[in-house]
C-alpha positions in Angstrom: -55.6 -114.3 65.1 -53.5 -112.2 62.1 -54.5 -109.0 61.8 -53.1 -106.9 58.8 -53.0 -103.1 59.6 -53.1 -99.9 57.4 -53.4 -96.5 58.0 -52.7 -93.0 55.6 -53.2 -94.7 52.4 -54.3 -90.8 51.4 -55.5 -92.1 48.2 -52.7 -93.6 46.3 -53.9 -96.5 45.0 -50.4 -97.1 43.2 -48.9 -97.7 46.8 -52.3 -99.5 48.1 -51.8 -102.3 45.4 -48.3 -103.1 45.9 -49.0 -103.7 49.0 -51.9 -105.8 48.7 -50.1 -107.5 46.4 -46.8 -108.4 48.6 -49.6 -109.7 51.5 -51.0 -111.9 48.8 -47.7 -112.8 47.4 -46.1 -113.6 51.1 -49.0 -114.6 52.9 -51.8 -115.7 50.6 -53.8 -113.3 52.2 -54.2 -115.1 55.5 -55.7 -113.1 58.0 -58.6 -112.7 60.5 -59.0 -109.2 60.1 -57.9 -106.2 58.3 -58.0 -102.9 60.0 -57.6 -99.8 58.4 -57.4 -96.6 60.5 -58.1 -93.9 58.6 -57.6 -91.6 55.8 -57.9 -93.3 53.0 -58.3 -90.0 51.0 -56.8 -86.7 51.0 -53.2 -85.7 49.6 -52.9 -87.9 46.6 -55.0 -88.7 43.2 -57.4 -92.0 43.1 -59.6 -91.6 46.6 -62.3 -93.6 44.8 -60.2 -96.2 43.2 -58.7 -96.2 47.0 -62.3 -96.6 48.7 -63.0 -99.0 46.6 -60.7 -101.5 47.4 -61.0 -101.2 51.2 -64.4 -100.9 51.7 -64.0 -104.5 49.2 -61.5 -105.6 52.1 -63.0 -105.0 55.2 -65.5 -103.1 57.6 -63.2 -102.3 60.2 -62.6 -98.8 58.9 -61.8 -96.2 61.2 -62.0 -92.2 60.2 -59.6 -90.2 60.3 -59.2 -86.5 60.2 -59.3 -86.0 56.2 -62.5 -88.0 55.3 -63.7 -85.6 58.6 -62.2 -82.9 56.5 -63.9 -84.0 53.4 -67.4 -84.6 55.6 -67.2 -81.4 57.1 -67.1 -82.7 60.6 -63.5 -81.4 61.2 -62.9 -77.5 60.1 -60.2 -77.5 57.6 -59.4 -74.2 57.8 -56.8 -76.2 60.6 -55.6 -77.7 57.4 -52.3 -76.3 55.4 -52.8 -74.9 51.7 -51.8 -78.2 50.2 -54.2 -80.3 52.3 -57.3 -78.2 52.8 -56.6 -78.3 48.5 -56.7 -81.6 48.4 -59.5 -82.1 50.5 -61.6 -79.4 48.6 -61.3 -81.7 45.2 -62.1 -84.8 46.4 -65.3 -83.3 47.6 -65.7 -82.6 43.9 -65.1 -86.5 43.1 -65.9 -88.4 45.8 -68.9 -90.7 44.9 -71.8 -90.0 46.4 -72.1 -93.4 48.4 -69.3 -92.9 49.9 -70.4 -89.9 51.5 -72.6 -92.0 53.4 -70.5 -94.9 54.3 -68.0 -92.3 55.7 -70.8 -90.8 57.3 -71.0 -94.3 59.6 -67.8 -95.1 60.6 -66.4 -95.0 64.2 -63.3 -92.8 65.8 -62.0 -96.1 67.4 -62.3 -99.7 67.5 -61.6 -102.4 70.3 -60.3 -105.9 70.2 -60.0 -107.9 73.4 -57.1 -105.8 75.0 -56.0 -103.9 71.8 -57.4 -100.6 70.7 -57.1 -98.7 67.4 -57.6 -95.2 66.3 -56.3 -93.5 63.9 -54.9 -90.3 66.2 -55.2 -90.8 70.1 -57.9 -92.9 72.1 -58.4 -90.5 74.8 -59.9 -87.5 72.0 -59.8 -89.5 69.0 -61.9 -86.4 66.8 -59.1 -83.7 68.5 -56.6 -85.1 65.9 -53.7 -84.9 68.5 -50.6 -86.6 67.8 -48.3 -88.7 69.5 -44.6 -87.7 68.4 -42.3 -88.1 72.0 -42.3 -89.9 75.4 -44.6 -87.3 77.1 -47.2 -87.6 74.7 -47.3 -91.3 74.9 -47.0 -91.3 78.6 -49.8 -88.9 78.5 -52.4 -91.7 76.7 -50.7 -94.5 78.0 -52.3 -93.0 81.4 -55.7 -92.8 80.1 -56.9 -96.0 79.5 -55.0 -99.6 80.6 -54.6 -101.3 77.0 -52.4 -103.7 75.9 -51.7 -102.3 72.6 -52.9 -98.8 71.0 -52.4 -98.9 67.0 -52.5 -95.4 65.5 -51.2 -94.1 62.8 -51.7 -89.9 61.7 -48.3 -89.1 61.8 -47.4 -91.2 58.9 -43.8 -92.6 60.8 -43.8 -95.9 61.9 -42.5 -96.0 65.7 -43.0 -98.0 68.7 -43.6 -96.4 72.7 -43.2 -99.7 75.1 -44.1 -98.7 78.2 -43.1 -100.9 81.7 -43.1 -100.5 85.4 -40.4 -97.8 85.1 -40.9 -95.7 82.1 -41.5 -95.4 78.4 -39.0 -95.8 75.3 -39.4 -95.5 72.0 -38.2 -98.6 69.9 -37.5 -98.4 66.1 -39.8 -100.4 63.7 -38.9 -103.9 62.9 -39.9 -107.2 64.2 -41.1 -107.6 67.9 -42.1 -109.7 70.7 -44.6 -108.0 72.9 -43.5 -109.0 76.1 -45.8 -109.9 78.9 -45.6 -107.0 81.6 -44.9 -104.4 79.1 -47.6 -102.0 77.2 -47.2 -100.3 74.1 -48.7 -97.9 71.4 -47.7 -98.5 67.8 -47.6 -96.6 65.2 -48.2 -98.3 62.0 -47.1 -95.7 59.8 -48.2 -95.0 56.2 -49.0 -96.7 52.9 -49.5 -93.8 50.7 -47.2 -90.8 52.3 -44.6 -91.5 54.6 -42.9 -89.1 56.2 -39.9 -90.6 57.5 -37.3 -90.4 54.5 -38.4 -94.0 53.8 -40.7 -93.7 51.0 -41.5 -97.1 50.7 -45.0 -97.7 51.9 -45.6 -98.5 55.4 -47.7 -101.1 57.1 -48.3 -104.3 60.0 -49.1 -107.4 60.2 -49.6 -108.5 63.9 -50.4 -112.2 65.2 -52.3 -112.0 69.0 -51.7 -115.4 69.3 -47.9 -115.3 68.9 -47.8 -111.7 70.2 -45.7 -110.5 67.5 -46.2 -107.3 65.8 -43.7 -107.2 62.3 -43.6 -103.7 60.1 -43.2 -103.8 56.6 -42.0 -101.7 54.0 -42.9 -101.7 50.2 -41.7 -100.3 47.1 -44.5 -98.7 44.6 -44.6 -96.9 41.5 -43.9 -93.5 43.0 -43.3 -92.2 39.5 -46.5 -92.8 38.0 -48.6 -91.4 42.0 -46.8 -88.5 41.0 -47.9 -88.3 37.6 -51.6 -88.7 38.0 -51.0 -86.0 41.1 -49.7 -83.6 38.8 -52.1 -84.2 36.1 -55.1 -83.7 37.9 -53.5 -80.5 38.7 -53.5 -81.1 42.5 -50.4 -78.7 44.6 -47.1 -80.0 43.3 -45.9 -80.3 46.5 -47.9 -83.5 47.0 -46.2 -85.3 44.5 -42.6 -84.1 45.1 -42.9 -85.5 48.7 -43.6 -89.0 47.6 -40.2 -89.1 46.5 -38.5 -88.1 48.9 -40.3 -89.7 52.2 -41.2 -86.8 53.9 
């Protein structure tokens, strides 16, 4: 089975088409399933043209902490100025049915021997985040998965764990190998946060066991734009361009 898998799209819908377009263009849209793990909205300037399309896509949706924030199920006085903002405005133009689709989506999502959250499996609603070898070792010890897809941090990285201990490999192509586990993070189509600004997804085949990232160029120029001219914090834009 080919699973194509998104996370932090954070509504820019600029960076969401391109690459839905390159899957289409590349792979004629050939997939099983598509999984998206959460936030869809927050941060950028089209969360309904955003829903939209992956609600179209598929109903493996999982939430994340801003449509929580948006909800009201997670406080977002934990958010910074430019999120909790954010988060505040698409309240204001959120459509109203979407408000009740968010309303009945899942914290996880469980495939065979793969999971998928958006933050940790172990306290998926805490909004933890998995950032060095301790903290994977930590949820790597909670459950006995094969493979944990996350995203949340919005860098794509890979924790392989063995019989001996756990490394961190650098996005690209891999072979998951038989007696090895691992937690991937599939990083972000709409912010990432790596110096990379390209968007940021995976495409993994469970038959082949192969798990290949994928970076995308967008129209950064015109995500910043409609940021700026809906007058959301400045800051949301400039970080676009520069990956971080």
């Amino acid at each position: 089975m080919k699973f194509l898998i998104l996370s932090d799209v954070h509504s820019n819908f600029d960076a969401l088409k391109s690459v839905l377009d390159f899957v289409k263009e590349n792979y004629q849209n050939n997939f099983y399933e598509i999984i998206c793990l959460g936030d869809i909205v927050g941060y950028g300037a089209e969360p309904n043209e955003c829903l939209d399309t992956v609600f179209s896509l598929t109903e493996r949706i999982l939430l994340g902490n801003h449509e929580c924030g948006v909800l009201g199920k997670t406080n977002i006085g934990f958010f910074n100025y430019s999120a909790k903002e954010s988060i505040l405005w698409t309240r204001k133009v959120m459509k109203k049915k979407y408000f009740e689709r968010l309303k009945k989506l899942d914290y996880t999502f469980s495939f065979e021997d793969f999971k998928f959250s958006h933050s940790t499996f172990q306290n998926p609603s805490y909004w933890n985040y998995i950032t060095s070898i301790y903290e994977a070792e930590d949820e790597f010890d909670y459950q006995d998965f094969k493979i944990l897809f996350i995203g949340h941090t919005h860098i794509p990285v890979v924790y392989e764990k063995n019989s001996d201990d756990v490394k961190i490999i650098q996005p690209g192509e891999l072979k998951i190998k038989k007696n090895s586990r691992y937690i991937i993070n599939v990083g972000s189509v709409g912010q990432p946060r790596d110096g990379d600004s390209r968007a940021s997804f995976v495409l993994f085949d469970s038959n082949k066991m192969i798990v290949k990232f994928h970076r995308v160029e967008y129209d950064i120029k015109s995500a910043m734009k409609k940021i700026n001219d809906r007058k959301l914090p400045k800051i949301l834009a400039d970080r676009l361009e520069k990956g971080l």
